[in-house]
Phi, psi and omega in degrees: 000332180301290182309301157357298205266005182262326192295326159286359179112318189334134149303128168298337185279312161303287190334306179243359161314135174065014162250023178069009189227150170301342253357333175263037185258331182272323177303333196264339189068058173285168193263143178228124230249156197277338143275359148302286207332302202270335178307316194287334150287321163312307167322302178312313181292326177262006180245333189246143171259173177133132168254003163300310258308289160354290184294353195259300180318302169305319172296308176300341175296317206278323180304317198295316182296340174289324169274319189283321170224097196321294184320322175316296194252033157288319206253333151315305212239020154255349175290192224265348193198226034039275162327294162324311176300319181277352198267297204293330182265357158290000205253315188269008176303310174293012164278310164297304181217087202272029175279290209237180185218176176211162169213130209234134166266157168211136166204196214298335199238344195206141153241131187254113173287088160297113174306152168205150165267157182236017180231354186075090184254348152063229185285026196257327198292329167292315155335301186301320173269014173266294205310319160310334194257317175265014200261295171302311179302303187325309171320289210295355190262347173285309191310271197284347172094343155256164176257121191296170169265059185285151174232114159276122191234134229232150185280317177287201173260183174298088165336128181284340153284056163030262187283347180275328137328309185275324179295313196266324191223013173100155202281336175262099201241162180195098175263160187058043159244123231298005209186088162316114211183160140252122193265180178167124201301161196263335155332305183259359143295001152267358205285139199287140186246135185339288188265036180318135164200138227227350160281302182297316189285006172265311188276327161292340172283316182282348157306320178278340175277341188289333196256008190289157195222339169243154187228320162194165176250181200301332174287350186255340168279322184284337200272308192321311200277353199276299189283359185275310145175149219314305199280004158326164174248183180290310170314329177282282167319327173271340184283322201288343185240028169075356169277159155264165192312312185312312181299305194314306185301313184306302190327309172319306197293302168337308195293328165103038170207155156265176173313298171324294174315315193275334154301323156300322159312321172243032136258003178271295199298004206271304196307308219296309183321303161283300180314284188292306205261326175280333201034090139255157186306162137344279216262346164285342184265313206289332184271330173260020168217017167048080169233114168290331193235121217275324163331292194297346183263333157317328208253350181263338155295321187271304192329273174284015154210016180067012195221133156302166166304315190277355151284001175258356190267358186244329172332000000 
């Protein structure tokens, strides 16, 4: 992103102001925290024009991994599939890209990526999710060798830059749905990958996993244990991560989310999932989101997404 924006012209200096980082930290590969990161983008963004920016940013993520690690995309283009392909960038995400995570739904026909931020990116985020998704698109053309058959469906509205959507991540675009997410056929997450090897990819995944040095951030550990189960309290969840309650809310509050907000959250992506998108019953949505009382799943629903269930199954 640096080079990007001196390539454009940007003063160097405007560049890192107020993020802690050098010029000689890229030369030296010094480690750089996900908020260096993002402050030198927020500069990038106010220094440079332009509505590529985002899409540029992703694409420089995948050259870089293309050049700097090797091993990374050794464990790419050796898996066995797609499906291989996501395993490995779930194991190495905060390394490549700690702004957001995904979690995945599934049913016969389809897998739905849900984008999440893990760092609290705030007005940041739609950026983050244009870097991401072409970022994802770049991959599957390393994996498969193609660009898979992703359908994006985006929270905001239709952008006046477009073509840059439609140029970077493809014509099946859906703006204004209740649910972030990337869908994609299960056909095509089977498709056989060129350089499948079944040796190299056990062995380049365990290089890579040996040399990973982030592994998740807090808001992506709390949503793990959250969904692991449900019915944690905040105390319990700050004991599982070595906080005391206070420290945990602080931490949070740094991220620009509470406990309550990440609990909701995955009763939004839940409803929205069953609901909005499965259209399922009541008492079939409330057993897959582990509700014993259908009143409580109803009334947790109406909460955390502002909609009854049968106003979210007509949406």
């Amino acid at each position: 992103m640096y080079t990007l924006a001196t390539a454009r012209g940007a003063n160097k200096d405007k560049l890192l102001h107020g993020t802690g980082i050098f010029t000689d930290d890229f030369t030296n590969n010094r480690l750089l925290s996900a908020k260096q990161l993002l402050l030198l983008i927020q500069n990038v963004q106010h220094l440079c024009t332009g509505n590529d920016l985002a899409f540029q940013f992703g694409h420089s993520l995948v050259n870089t991994i293309d050049i700097e690690q090797p091993d990374l995309v050794a464990a790419l283009k050796s898996a066995s599939n797609f499906v291989g392909c996501m395993r490995v960038l779930s194991i190495i995400n905060a390394q490549i890209f700690p702004f957001m995570s995904a979690h995945t739904f599934k049913d016969r026909e389809h897998v739905y990526i849900v984008l999440q931020d893990s760092i609290g990116l705030r007005k940041n985020q739609r950026f983050m999710i244009e870097a991401c998704c072409t970022a994802l698109v770049a991959i599957s053309k390393i994996c498969v060798g193609r660009r898979l058959k992703f359908s994006f469906l985006f929270p905001f509205l239709r952008p006046k830059h477009i073509y840059e959507y439609e140029e970077n991540l493809g014509s099946r675009l859906t703006f204004c749905h209740p649910m972030l997410s990337i869908k994609i056929p299960i056909s095509e997450l089977e498709i056989p990958c060129p350089g499948r090897h079944l040796g190299l990819n056990r062995y380049a995944l365990k290089t890579v996993i040996n040399k990973r040095l982030y592994k998740f951030s807090l808001m992506d550990k709390i949503r793990s244990q959250l969904r692991s189960k449900p019915n944690l309290s905040l105390p319990e969840i700050a004991t599982l991560n070595g906080l005391s309650p206070a420290s945990l809310k602080r931490a949070l509050k740094d991220h620009h989310i509470s406990f309550q907000q990440l609990v909701d959250e995955l009763c939004c992506q839940e409803a929205l999932y069953y609901l909005h998108i499965q259209k399922l019953k009541n008492e079939q949505s409330a057993t897959y989101m582990r509700f014993n009382d259908v009143n409580n799943f109803r009334r947790a629903v109406k909460r955390c997404t502002g909609l009854t269930p049968s106003e979210l199954r007509q949406a």
